[in-house]
C-alpha positions as MATLAB code, in Angstrom:
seq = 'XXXXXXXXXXXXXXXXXXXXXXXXXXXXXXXXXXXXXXXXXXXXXXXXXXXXXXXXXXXXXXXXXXXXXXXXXXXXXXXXXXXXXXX';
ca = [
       0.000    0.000    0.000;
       1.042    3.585   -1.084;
       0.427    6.489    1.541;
       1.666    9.894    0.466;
       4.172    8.117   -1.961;
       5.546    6.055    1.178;
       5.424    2.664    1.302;
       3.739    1.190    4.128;
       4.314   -2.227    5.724;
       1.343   -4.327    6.148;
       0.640   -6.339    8.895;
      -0.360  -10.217    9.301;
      -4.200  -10.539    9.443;
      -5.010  -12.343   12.226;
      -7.101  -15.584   11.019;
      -5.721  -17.934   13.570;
      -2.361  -18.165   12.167;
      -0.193  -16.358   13.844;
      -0.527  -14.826   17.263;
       0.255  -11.516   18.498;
       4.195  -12.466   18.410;
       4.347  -13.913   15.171;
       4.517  -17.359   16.077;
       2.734  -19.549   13.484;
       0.728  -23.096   14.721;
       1.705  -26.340   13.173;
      -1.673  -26.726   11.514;
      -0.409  -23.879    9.492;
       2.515  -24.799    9.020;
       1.644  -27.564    7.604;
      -1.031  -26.658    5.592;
       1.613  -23.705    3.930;
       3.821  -26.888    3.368;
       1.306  -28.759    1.505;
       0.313  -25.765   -0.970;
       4.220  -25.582   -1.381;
       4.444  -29.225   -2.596;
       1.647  -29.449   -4.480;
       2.928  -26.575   -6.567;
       5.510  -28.439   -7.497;
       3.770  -31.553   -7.572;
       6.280  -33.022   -5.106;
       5.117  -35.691   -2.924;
       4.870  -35.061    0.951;
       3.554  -37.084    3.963;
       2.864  -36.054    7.379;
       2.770  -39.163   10.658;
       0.540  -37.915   13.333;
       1.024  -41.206   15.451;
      -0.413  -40.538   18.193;
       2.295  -42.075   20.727;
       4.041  -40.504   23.117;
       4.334  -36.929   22.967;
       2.643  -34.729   19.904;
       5.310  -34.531   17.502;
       4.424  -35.135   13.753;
       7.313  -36.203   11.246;
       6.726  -34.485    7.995;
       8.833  -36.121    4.710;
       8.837  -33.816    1.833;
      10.774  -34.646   -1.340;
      13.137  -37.477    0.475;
      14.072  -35.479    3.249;
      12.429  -35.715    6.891;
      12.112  -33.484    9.698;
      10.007  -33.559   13.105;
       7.678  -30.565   14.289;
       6.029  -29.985   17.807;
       2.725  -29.354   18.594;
       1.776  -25.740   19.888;
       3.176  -22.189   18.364;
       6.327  -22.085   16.341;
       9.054  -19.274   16.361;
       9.611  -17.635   13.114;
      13.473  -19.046   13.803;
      11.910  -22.917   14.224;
       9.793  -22.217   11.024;
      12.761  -21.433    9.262;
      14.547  -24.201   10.636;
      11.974  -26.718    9.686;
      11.892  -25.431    6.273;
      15.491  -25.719    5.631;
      15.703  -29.066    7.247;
      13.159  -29.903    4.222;
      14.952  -27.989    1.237;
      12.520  -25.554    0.907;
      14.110  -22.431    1.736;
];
């Protein structure tokens, strides 16, 4: 957006996403990842066992990586997405 020839930062809309710090849930994490392979038609599975703990192992494109449950750090995000080869 243009105000007075400046441009202006927008900010996340708040849909559930992200909270007020940014963080982003896993359930939109992984929904993000899916769009991402399904762009590029690459395959990717995500193993919700429910065992111990909440963890879910997501394999995308040959590589695997584990994500928590609850809200996740821009830095984790990041993490998690280079752990996959996506960023």
């Amino acid at each position: 957006m243009c105000e007075n020839g400046l441009f202006v930062e927008q900010k996340y809309a708040n849909f559930g996403l992200r909270d007020g710090d940014g963080q982003l849930k896993r359930e939109a994490l992984l929904r993000e990842l899916k769009a991402y392979a399904r762009k590029r038609e690459k395959p990717i599975e995500v193993f919700t066992d429910k065992r111990k703990g909440s963890h879910y192992r997501v394999s995308f494109d040959e590589k695997m990586t584990t994500i928590k449950s609850g809200e996740l750090t821009p830095g984790y995000v990041r993490l998690i997405k280079k752990q996959l080869g996506i960023e």
